[in-house]
C-alpha positions, 0 to 999 in steps of 0.5 A: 500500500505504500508503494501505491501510495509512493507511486501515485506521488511520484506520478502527480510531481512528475506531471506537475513538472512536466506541464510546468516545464512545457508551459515554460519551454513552449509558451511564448509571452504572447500565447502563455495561458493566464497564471490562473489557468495553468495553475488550475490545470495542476491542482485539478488534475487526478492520476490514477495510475495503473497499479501492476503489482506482480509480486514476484511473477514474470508475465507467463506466472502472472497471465496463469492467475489471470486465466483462473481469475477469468475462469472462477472469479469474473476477470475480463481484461486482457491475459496480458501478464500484468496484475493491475486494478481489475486483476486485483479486484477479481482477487479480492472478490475470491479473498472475500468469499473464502480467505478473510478479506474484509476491505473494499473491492477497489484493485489496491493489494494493500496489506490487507489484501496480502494477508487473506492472499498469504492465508490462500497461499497456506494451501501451497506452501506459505508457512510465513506468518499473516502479517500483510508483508509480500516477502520471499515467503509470500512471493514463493508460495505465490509462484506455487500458485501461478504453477496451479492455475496453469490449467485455467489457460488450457 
């Protein structure tokens, strides 16, 4: 969840510079927008970038989880091997339904979200504790599981 949170800083500084630096590099005093339109177009931007989180899985691993979240769980975005928002939220319905998972279904694998997966994760081969912290257990136990749902893309 930090990461999210850090990522989606660094996102809204880096467009913040970016039409900073356009306005300056491509405006003349002529054509420049009025102070307070540009920086109504800062302050009213929102970024939402898409979340990838793969925890430790290459494409192939994570496109195996898509084809069993497609298959059991109500994911219709493309088998593109990256975990984002709408991979995420079919998980979180699946860790509502059996695992604990008691958070909103909004795609954010937050540290809640990774204790109901370390909980599904105890059925192949997680022997880590619950405690919301996606480490070498967590991400080895995860790649037991992309190795399972293979046979959703067959």
């Amino acid at each position: 969840m930090r990461s999210t949170v850090l990522t989606k800083k660094l996102v809204t500084i880096a467009i913040a510079t970016g039409i900073a630096a356009g306005s300056i590099a491509g405006a003349s005093a002529a054509v420049a927008a009025p102070a307070s339109v540009s920086a109504s177009a800062v302050h009213s931007t929102t970024v939402a970038p898409l979340a990838v989180q793969n925890f430790g899985l290459n494409s192939t691993q994570a496109v195996h989880v898509q084809c069993w979240l497609a298959d059991y769980w109500s994911y219709t975005g493309e088998l593109d091997g990256q975990l984002g928002t709408n991979s995420w939220k079919a998980f979180q319905r699946n860790l509502k339904t059996y695992y604990g998972y008691t958070g909103s279904i909004d795609g954010d694998p937050g540290v809640n979200t990774i204790k109901a997966l370390q909980r599904l994760l105890k059925l192949h081969g997680y022997t880590g504790a619950i405690d919301g912290d996606a480490g070498t257990g967590t991400r080895a136990a995860f790649k037991n599981f992309s190795d399972w749902a293979a046979s959703s893309c067959n």
